[in-house]
Residue frames as a rotation matrix with the C-alpha (Angstrom) as fourth column:
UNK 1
0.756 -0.593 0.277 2.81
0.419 0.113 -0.901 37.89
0.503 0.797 0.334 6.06
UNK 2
0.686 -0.667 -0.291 6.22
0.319 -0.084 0.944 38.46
-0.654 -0.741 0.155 7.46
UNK 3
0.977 -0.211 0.014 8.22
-0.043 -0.261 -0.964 40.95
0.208 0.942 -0.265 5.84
UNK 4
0.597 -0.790 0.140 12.25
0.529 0.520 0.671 39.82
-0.603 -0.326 0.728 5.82
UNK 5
-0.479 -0.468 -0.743 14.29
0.839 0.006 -0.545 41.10
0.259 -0.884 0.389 6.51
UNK 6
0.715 0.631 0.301 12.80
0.671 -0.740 -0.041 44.45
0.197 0.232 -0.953 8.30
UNK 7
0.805 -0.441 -0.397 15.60
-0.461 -0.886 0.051 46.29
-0.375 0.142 -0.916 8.41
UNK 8
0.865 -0.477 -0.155 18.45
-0.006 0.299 -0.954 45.40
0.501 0.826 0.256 6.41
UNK 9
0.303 -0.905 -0.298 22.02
0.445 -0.143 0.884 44.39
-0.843 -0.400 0.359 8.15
UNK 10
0.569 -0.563 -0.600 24.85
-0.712 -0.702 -0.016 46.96
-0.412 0.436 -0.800 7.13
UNK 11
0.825 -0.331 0.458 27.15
0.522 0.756 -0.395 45.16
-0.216 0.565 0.796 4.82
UNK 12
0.106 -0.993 0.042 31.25
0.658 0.102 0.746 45.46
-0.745 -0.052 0.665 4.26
UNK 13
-0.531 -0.827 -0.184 33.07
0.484 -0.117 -0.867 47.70
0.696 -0.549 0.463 4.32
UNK 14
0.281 0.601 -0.748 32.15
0.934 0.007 0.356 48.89
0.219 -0.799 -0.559 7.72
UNK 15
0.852 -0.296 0.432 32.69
-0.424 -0.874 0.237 52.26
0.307 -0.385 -0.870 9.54
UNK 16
0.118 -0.527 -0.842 36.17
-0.131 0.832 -0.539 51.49
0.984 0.174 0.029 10.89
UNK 17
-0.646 -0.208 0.734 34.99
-0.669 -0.309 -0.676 51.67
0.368 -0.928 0.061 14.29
UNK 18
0.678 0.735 0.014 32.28
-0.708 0.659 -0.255 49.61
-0.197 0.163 0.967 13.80
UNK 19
0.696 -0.291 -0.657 34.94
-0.005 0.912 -0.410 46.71
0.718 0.288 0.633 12.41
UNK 20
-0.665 -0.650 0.368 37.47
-0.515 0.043 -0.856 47.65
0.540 -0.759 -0.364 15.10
UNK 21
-0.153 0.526 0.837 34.05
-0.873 0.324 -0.364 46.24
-0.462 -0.786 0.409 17.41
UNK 22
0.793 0.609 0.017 33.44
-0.568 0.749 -0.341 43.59
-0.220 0.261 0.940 15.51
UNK 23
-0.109 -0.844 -0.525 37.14
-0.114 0.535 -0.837 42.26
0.987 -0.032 -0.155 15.32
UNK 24
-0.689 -0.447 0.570 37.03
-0.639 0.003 -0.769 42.18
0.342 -0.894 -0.288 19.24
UNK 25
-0.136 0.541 0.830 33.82
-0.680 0.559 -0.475 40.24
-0.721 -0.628 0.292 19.70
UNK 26
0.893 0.254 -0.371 33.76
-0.439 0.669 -0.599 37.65
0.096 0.698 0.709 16.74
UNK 27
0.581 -0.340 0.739 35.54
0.226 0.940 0.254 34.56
-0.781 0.020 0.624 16.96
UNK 28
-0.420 -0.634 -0.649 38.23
-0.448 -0.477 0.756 34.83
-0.789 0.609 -0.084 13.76
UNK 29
-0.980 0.157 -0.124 36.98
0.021 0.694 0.720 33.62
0.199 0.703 -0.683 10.33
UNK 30
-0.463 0.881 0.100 33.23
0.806 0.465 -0.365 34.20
-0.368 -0.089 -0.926 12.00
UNK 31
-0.355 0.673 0.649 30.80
0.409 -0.513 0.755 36.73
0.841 0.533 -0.093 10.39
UNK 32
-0.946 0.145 0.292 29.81
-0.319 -0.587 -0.744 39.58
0.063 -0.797 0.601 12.42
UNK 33
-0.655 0.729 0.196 26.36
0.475 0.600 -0.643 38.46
-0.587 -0.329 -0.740 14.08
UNK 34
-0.157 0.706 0.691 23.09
0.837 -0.277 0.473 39.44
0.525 0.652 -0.547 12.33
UNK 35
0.799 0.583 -0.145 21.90
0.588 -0.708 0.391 41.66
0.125 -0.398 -0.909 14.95
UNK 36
-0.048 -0.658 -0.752 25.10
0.535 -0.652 0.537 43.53
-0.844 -0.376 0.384 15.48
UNK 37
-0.639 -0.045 0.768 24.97
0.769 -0.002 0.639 44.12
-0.027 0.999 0.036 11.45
UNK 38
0.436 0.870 0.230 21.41
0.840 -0.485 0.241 45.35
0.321 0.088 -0.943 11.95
UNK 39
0.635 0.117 -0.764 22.77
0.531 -0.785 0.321 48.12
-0.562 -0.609 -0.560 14.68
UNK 40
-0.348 -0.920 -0.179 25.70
0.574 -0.360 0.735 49.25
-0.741 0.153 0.654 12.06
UNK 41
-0.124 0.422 0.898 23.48
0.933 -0.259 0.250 51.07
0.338 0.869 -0.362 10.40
UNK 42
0.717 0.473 0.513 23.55
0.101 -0.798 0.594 53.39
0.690 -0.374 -0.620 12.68
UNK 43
-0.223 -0.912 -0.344 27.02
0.092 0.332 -0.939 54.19
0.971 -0.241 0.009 14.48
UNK 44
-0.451 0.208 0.868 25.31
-0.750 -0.616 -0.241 55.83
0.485 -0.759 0.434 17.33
UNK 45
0.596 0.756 0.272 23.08
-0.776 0.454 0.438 53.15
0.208 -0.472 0.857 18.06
UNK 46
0.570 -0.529 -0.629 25.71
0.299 0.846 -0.441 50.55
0.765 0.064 0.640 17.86
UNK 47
-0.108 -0.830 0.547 27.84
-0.167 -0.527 -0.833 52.29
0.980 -0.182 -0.082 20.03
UNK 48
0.086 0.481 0.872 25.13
-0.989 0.145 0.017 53.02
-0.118 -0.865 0.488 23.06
UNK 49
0.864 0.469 0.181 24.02
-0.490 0.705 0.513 49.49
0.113 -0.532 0.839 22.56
UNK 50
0.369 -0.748 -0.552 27.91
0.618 0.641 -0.456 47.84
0.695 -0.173 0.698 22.69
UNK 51
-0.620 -0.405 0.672 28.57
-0.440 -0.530 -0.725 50.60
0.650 -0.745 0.150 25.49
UNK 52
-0.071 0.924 0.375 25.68
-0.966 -0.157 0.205 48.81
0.249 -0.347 0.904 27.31
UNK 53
0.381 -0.339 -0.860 27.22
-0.424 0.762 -0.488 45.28
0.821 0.551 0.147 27.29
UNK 54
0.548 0.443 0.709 27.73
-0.776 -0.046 0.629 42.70
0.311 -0.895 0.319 29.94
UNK 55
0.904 -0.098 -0.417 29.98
-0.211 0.746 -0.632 40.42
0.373 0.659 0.654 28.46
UNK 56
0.204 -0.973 -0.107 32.71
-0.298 0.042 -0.954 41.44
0.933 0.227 -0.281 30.18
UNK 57
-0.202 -0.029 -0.979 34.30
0.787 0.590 -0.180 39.88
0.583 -0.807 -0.096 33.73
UNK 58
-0.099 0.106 0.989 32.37
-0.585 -0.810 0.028 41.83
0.805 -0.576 0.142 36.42
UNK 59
-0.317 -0.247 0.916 31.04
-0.941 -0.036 -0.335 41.06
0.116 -0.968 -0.221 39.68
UNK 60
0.753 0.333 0.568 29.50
-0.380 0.924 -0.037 37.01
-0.537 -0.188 0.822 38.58
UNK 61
0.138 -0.154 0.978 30.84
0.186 0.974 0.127 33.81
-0.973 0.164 0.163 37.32
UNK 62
-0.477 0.628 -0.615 30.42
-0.817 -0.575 0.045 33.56
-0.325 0.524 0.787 33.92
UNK 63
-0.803 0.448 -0.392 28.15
0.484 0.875 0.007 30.52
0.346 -0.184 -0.920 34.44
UNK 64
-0.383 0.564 -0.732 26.29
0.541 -0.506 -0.672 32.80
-0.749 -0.653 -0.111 36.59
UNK 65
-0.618 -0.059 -0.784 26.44
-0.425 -0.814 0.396 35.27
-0.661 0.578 0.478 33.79
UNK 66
-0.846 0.237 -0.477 24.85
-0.355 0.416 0.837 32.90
0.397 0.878 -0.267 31.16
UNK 67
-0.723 0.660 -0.203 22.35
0.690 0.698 -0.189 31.37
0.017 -0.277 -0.961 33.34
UNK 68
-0.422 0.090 -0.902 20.91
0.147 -0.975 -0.166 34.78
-0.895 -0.203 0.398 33.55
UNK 69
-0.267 0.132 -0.955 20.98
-0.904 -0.377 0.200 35.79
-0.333 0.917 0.220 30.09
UNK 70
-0.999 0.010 -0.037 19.75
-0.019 0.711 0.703 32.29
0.034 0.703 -0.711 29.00
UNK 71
-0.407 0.903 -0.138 16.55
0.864 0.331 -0.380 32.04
-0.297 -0.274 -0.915 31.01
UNK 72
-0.179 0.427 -0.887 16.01
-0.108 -0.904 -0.414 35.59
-0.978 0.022 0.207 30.22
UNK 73
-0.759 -0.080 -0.647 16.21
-0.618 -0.227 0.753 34.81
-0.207 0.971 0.123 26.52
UNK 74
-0.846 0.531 0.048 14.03
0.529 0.827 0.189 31.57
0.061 0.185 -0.981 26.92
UNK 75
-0.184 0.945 -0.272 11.23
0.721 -0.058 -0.691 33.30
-0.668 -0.323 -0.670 28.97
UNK 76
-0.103 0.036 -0.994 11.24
-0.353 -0.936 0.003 36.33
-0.930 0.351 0.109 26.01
UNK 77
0.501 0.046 0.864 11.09
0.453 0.837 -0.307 33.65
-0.738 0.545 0.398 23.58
UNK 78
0.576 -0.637 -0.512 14.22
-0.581 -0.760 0.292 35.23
-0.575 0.130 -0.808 22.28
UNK 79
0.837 -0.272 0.476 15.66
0.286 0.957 0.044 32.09
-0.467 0.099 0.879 19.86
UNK 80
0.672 -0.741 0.007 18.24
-0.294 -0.274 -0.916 34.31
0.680 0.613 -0.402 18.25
UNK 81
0.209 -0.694 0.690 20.05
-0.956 -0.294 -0.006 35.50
0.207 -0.658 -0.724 21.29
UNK 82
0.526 -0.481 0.701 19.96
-0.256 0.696 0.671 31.60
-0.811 -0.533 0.243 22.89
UNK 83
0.943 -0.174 0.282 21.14
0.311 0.760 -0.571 30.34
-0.116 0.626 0.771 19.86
UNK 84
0.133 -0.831 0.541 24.21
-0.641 -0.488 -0.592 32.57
0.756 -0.268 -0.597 20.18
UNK 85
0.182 -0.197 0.963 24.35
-0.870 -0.489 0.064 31.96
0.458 -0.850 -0.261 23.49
UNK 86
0.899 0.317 0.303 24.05
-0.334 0.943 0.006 28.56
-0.284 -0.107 0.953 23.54
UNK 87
0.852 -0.524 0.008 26.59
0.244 0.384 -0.891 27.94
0.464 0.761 0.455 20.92
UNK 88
-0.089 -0.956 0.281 29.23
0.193 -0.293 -0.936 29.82
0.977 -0.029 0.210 22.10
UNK 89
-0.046 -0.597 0.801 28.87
-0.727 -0.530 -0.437 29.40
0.685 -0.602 -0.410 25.42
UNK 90
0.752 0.587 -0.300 27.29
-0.450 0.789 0.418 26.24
0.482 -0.180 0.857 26.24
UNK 91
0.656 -0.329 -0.679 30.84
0.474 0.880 0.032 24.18
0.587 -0.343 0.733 26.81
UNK 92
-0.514 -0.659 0.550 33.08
-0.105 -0.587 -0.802 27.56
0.851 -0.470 0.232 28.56
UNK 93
-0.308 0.362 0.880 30.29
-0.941 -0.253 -0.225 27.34
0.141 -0.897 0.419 31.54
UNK 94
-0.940 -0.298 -0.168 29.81
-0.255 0.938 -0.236 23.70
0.228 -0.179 -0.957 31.25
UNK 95
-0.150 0.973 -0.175 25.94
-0.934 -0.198 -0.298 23.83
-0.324 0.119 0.938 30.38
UNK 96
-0.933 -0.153 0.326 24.81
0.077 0.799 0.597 20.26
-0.352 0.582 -0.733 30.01
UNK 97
-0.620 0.784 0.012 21.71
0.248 0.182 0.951 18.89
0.744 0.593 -0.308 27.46
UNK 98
-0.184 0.743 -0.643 19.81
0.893 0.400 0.206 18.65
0.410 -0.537 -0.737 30.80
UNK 99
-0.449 0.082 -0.890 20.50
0.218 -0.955 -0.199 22.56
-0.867 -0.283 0.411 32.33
UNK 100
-0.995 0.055 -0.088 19.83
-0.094 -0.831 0.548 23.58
-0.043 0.553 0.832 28.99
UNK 101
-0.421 0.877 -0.232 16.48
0.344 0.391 0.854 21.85
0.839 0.280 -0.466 28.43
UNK 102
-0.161 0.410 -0.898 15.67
0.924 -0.257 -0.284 22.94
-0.347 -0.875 -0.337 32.18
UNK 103
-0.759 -0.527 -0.383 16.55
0.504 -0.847 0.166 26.47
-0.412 -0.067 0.909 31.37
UNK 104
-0.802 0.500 0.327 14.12
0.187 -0.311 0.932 26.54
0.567 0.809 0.156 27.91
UNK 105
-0.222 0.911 -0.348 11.15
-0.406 0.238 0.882 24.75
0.886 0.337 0.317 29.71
UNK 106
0.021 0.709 -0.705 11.14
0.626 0.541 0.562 23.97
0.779 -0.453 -0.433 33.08
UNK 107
0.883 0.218 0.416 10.54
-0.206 -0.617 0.759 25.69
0.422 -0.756 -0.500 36.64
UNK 108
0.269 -0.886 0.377 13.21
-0.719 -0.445 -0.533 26.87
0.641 -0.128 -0.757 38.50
UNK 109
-0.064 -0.065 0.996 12.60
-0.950 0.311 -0.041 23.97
-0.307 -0.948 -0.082 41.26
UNK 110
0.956 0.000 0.294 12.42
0.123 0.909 -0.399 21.20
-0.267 0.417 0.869 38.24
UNK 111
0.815 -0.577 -0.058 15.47
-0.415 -0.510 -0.753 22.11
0.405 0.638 -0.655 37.09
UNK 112
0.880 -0.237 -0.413 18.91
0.368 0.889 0.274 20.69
0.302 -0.393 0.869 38.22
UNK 113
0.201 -0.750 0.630 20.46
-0.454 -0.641 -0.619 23.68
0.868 -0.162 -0.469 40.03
UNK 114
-0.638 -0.340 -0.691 22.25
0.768 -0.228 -0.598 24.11
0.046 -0.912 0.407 43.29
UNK 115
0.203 0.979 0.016 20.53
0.979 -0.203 0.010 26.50
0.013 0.014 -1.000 45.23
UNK 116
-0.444 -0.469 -0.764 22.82
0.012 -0.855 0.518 29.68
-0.896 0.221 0.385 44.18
UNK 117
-0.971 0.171 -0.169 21.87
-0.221 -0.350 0.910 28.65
0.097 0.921 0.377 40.65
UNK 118
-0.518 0.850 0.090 18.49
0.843 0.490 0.222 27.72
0.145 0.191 -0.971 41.29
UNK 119
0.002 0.383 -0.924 18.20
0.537 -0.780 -0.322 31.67
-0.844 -0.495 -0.207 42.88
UNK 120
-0.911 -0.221 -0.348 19.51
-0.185 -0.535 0.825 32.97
-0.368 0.816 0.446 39.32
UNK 121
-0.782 0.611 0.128 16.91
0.367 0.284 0.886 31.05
0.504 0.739 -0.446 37.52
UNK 122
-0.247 0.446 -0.860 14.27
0.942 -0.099 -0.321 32.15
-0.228 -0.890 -0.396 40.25
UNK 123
-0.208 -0.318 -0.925 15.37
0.320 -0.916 0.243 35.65
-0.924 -0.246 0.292 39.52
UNK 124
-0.990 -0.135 -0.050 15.26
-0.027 -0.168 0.985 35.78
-0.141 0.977 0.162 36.09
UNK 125
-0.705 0.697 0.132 11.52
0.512 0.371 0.775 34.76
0.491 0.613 -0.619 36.17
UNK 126
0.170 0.373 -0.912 10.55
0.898 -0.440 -0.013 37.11
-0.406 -0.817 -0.410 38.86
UNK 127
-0.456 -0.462 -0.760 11.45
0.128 -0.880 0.458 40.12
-0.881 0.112 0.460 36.69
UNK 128
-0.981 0.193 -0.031 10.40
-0.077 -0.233 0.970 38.69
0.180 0.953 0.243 33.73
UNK 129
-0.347 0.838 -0.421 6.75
0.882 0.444 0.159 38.29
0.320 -0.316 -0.893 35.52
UNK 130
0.717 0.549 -0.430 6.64
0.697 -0.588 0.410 41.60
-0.028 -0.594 -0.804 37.56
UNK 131
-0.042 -0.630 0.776 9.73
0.234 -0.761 -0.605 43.76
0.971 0.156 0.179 37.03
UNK 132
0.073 -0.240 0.968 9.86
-0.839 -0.540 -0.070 43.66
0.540 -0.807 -0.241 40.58
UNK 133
-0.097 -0.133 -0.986 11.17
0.170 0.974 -0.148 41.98
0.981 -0.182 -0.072 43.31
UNK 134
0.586 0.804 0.098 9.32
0.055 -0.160 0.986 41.26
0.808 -0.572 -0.137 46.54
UNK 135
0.085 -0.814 0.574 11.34
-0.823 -0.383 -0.420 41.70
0.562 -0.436 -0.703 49.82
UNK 136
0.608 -0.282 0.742 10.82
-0.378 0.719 0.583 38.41
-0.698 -0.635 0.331 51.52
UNK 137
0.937 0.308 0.163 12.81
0.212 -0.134 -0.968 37.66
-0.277 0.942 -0.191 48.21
UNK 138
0.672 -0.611 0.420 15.11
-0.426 -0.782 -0.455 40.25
0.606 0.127 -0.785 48.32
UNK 139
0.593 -0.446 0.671 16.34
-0.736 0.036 0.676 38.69
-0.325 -0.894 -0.307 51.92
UNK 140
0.688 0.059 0.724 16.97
-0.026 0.998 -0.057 35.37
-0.726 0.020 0.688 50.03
UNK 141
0.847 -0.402 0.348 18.98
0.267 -0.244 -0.932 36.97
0.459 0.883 -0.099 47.62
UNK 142
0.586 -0.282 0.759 20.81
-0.558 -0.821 0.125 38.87
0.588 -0.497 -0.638 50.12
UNK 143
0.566 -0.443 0.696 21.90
-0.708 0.172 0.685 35.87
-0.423 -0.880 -0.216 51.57
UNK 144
0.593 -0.314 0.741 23.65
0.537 0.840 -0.073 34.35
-0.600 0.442 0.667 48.84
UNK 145
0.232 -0.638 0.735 24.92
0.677 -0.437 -0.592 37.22
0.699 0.634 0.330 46.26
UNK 146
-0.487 -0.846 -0.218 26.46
0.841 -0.521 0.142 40.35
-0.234 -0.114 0.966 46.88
UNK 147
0.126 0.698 -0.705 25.10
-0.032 -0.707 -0.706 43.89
-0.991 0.112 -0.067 46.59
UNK 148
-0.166 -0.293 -0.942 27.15
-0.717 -0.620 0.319 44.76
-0.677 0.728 -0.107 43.18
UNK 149
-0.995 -0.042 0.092 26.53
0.055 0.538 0.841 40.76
-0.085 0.842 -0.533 41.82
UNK 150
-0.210 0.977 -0.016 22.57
0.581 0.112 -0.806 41.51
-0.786 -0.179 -0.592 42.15
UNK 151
0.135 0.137 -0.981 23.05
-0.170 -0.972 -0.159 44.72
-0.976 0.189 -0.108 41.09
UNK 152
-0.694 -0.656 -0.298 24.76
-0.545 0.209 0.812 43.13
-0.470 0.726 -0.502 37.92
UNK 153
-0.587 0.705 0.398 21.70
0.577 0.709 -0.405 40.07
-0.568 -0.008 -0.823 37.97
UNK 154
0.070 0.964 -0.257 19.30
0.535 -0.254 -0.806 42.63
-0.842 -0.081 -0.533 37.52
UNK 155
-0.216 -0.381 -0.899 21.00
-0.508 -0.743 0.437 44.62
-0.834 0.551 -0.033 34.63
UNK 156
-0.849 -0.438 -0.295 21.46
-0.498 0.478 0.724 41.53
-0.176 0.762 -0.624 32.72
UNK 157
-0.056 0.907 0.417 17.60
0.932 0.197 -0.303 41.12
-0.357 0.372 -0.857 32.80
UNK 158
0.312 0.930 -0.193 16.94
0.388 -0.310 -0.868 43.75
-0.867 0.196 -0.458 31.50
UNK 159
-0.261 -0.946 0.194 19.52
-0.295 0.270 0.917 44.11
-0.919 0.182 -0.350 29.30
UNK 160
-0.957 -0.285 -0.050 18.74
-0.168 0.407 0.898 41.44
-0.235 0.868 -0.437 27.58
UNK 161
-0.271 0.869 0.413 15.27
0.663 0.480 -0.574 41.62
-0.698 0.118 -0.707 27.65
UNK 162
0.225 -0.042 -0.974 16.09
-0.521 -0.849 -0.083 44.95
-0.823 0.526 -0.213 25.33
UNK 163
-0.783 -0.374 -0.497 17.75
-0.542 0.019 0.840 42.50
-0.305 0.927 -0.217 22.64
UNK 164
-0.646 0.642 0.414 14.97
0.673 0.734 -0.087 39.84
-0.360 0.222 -0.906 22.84
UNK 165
0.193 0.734 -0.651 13.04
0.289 -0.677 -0.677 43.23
-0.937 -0.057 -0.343 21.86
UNK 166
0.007 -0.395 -0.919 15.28
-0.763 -0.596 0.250 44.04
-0.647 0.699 -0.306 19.45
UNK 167
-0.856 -0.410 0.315 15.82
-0.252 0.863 0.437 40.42
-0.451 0.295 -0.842 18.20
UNK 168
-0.503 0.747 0.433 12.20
0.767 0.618 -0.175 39.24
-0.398 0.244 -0.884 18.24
UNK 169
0.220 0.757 -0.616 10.40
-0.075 -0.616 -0.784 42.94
-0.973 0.219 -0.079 17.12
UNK 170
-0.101 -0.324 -0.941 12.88
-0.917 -0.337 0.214 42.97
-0.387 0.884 -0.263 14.02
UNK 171
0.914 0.241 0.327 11.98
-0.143 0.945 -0.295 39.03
-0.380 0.223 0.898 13.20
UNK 172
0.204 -0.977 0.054 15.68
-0.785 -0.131 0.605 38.30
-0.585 -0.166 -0.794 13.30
UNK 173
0.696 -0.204 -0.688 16.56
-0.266 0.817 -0.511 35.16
0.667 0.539 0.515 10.60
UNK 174
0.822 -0.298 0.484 18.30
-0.211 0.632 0.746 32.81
-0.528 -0.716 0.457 13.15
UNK 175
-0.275 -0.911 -0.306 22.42
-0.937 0.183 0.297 32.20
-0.214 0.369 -0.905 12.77
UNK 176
0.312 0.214 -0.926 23.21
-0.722 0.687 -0.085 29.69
0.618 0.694 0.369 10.71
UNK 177
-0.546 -0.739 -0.393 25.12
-0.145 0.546 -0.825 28.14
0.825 -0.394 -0.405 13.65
UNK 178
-0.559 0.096 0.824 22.70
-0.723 -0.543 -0.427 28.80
0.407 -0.834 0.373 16.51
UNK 179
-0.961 0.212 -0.178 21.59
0.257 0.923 -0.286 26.16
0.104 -0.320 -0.942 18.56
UNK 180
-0.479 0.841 0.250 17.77
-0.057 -0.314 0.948 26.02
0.876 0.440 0.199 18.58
UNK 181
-0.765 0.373 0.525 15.48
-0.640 -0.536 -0.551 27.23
0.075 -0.757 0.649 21.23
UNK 182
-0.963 0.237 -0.126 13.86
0.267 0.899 -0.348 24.11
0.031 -0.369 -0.929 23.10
């Protein structure tokens, strides 16, 4: 039996820090996400976890950025987060039917990267396998990214492998908008 919701999203009126965040990351006219809701129950927690955020332009793409945080959501079987992620970002990084369907369900070498993005996707499943990453590896990385975009790679696993924790422990009810997890 699956009790629903287990914790209850916070509900209007908000702290007004809490809506000051949630005017800056919501689309106008869109409902603050479920899981952000959930964390406004708590200002503290909301805070750490939107102080903890990756969203913004650092040291990748943000193609790069998404390929990342997709496979990481696929292999965590995380369907909230892709469905977000999908949705709203699918046509800004120019994610076709076929990347995405690679992304859910196949191996980084079925897949139809280049071999910069084939290293993301690579990465992502090497972490989510072993939290570690071997040095013959490391060298191969080393010759494609940067110290600070690895450094960035490796955040955003783990990152998000916190919300897919948070997403999939609290049995999140899927946005009504989110694209579904192949």
């Amino acid at each position: 039996m699956t009790i629903s919701p287990r914790l209850a999203p916070a509900t209007a009126p908000y702290d007004e820090m809490i809506q000051s965040q949630f005017d800056g990351l919501m689309p106008p006219g869109t409902d603050p996400l479920v899981l952000f809701r959930t964390l406004a129950n708590d200002q503290r927690l909301f805070s750490r976890f939107m102080g903890a955020g990756l969203l913004d332009k650092g040291h990748l793409s943000m193609r790069e950025r998404e390929l990342a945080i997709d496979r990481t959501c696929a292999q965590t079987g995380c369907a909230y987060e892709w469905g977000v992620h999908i949705t709203f970002f699918k046509e800004q990084v120019s994610l076709s039917d076929e990347e995405i369907e690679a992304l859910a369900s196949k191996t980084p070498e079925e897949g139809p990267w280049n071999d910069h993005e084939r290293l993301i996707v690579r990465l992502m499943d090497t972490l989510h396998a072993s939290s570690r990453i071997e040095d013959d590896f490391w060298i191969e990385l080393r010759a494609e990214f940067e110290e600070l975009q690895l450094l960035e790679l490796i955040m955003l696993a783990g990152f998000y492998h916190t919300v897919a924790y948070l997403c999939n422990g609290l049995d999140l009810p899927l946005e009504a908008y989110g694209a579904p997890l192949p």
